[in-house]
TORGU-111527 format. One record per residue (C-alpha): y, x, z; residue number from 1. Coordinates in Angstrom, 2 decimals, always signed. Example, Ala and Ser with C-alpha at 12.3 -4.5 7.8 and 13.67 -1.06 7.14 Angstrom:
# TORGU-111527
{node {-4.50 +12.30 +7.80} 1} {node {-1.06 +13.67 +7.14} 2} 
This chain:
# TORGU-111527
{node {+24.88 -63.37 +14.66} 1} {node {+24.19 -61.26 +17.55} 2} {node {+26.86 -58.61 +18.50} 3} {node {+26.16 -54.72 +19.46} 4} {node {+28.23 -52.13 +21.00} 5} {node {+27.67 -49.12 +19.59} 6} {node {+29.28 -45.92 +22.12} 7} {node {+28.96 -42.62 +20.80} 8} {node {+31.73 -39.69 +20.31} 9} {node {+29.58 -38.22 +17.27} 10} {node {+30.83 -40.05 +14.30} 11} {node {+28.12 -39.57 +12.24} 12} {node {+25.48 -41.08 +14.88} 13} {node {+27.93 -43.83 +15.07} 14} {node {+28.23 -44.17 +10.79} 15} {node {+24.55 -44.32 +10.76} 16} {node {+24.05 -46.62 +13.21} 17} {node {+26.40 -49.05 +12.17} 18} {node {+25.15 -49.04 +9.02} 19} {node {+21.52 -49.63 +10.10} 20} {node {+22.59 -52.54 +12.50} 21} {node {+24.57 -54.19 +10.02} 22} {node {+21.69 -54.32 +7.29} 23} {node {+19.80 -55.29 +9.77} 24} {node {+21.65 -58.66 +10.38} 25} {node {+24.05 -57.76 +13.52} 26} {node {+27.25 -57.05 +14.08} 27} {node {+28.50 -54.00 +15.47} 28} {node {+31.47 -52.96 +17.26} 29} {node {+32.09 -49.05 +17.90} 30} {node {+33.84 -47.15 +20.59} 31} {node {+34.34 -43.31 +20.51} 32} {node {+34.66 -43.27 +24.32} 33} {node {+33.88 -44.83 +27.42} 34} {node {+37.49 -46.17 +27.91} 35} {node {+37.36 -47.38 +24.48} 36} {node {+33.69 -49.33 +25.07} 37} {node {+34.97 -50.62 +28.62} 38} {node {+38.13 -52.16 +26.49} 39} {node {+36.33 -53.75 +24.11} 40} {node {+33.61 -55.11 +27.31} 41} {node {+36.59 -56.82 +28.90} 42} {node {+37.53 -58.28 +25.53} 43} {node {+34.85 -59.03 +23.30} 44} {node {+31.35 -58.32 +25.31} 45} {node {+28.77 -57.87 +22.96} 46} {node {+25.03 -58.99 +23.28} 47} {node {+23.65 -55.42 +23.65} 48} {node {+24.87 -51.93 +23.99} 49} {node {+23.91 -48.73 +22.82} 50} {node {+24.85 -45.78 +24.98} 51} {node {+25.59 -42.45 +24.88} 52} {node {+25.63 -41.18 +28.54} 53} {node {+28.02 -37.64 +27.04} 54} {node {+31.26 -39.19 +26.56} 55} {node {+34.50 -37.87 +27.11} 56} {node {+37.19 -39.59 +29.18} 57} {node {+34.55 -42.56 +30.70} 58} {node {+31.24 -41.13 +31.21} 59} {node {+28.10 -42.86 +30.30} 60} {node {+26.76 -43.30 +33.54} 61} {node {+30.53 -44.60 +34.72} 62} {node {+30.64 -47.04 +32.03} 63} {node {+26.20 -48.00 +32.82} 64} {node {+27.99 -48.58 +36.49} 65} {node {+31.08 -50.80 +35.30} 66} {node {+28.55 -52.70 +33.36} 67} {node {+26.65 -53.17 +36.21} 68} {node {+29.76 -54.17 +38.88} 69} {node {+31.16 -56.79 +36.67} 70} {node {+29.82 -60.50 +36.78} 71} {node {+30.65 -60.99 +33.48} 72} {node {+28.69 -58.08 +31.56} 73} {node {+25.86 -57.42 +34.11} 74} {node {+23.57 -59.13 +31.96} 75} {node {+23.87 -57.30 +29.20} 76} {node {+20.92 -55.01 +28.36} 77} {node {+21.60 -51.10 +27.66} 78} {node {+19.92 -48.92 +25.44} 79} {node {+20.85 -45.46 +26.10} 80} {node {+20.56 -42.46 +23.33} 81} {node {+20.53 -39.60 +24.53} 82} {node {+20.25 -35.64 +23.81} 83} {node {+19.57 -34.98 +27.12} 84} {node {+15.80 -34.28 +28.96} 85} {node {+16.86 -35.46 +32.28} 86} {node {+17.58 -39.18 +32.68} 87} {node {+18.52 -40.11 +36.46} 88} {node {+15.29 -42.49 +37.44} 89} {node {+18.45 -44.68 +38.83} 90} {node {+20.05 -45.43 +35.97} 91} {node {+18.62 -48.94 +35.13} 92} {node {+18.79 -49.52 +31.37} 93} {node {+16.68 -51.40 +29.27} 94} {node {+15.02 -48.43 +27.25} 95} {node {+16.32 -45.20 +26.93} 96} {node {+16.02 -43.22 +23.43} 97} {node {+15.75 -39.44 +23.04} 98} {node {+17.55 -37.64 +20.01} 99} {node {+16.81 -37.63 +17.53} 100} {node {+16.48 -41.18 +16.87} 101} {node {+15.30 -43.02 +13.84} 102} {node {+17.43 -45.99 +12.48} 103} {node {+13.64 -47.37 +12.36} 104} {node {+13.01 -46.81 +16.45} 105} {node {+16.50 -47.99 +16.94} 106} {node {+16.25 -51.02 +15.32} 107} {node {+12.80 -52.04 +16.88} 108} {node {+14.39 -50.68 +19.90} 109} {node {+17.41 -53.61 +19.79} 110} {node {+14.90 -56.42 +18.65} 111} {node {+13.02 -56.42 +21.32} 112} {node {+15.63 -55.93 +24.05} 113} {node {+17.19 -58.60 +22.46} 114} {node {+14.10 -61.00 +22.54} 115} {node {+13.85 -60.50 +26.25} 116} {node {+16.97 -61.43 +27.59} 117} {node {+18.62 -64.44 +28.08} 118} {node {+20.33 -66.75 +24.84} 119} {node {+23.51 -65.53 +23.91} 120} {node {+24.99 -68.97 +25.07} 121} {node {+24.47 -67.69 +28.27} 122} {node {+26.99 -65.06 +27.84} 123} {node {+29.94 -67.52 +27.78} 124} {node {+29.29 -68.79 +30.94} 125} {node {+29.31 -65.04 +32.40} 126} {node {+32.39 -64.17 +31.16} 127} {node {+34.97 -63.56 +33.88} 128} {node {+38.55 -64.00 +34.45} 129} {node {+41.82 -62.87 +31.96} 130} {node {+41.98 -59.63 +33.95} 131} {node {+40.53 -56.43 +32.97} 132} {node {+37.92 -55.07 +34.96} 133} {node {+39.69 -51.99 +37.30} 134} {node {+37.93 -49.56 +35.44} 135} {node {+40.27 -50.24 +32.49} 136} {node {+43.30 -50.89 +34.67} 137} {node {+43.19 -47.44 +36.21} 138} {node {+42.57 -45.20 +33.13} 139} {node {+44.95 -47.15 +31.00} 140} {node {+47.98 -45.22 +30.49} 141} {node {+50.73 -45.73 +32.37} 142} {node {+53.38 -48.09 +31.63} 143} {node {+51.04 -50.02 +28.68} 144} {node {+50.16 -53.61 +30.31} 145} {node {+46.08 -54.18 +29.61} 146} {node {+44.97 -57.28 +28.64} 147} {node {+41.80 -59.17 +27.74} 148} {node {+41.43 -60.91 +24.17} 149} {node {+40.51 -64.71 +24.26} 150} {node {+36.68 -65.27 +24.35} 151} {node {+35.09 -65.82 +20.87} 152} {node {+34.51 -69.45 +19.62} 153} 
């Protein structure tokens, strides 16, 4: 079963998203934030994530760019959604969705993202070291030690 990341701070986009995904055969993960999604990409990367670039804390775009910078999750294809009309042309995702967004588009969206990147065995090869990425280190409050989860089975 393929894993998605689902990062939105609108809980409803989230709820209906998840819910899509799921029937749809995957299983999702959520984060509210960026520092929540860049958490749970040192811990549990997922096969795909879907991104929205307005987040508080972690920006889209900073958590597109700590996707990008690590060896572990650079491989892992991005669908932004976003309500905004100006995309940078630099931002290097896999498709980028405008809201509103049908569950339909979205889930078409995933599949064939999905079909064109590499086997999710891959993915365990990729993953890096026990350390979280310094991303997470830095906006990790102080005093509360970060650590990565052990890779999935």
């Amino acid at each position: 079963m393929r894993t998605l990341l689902i990062v939105d701070d609108d809980p409803e986009i989230r709820h209906m998203f998840r819910t899509a995904l799921a029937l749809s055969g995957y299983r999702v993960q959520e984060a509210v934030d960026g520092l929540e999604a860049l958490k749970l990409l040192d811990c549990d990367p997922p096969d795909l994530v879907v991104l929205d670039l307005g987040l508080p804390i972690v920006t889209g775009h900073e958590v597109r760019q700590e996707i990008a910078a690590q060896a572990y999750t650079r491989h892992i294809p991005i669908v932004v959604v976003t309500g905004s009309a100006v995309i940078p042309t630099t931002l290097d995702v896999a498709c980028v969705l405008y809201k509103p967004v049908s569950v339909d588009q979205l889930v078409r969206t995933i599949r064939n993202c999905l079909e064109a990147t590499a086997p999710a065995a891959a993915v365990a090869e990729r993953r890096g070291t026990d350390a979280p990425s310094p991303a997470v280190r830095a906006r990790a409050p102080k005093g509360k030690q970060v650590r990565r989860r052990p890779a999935r089975p």
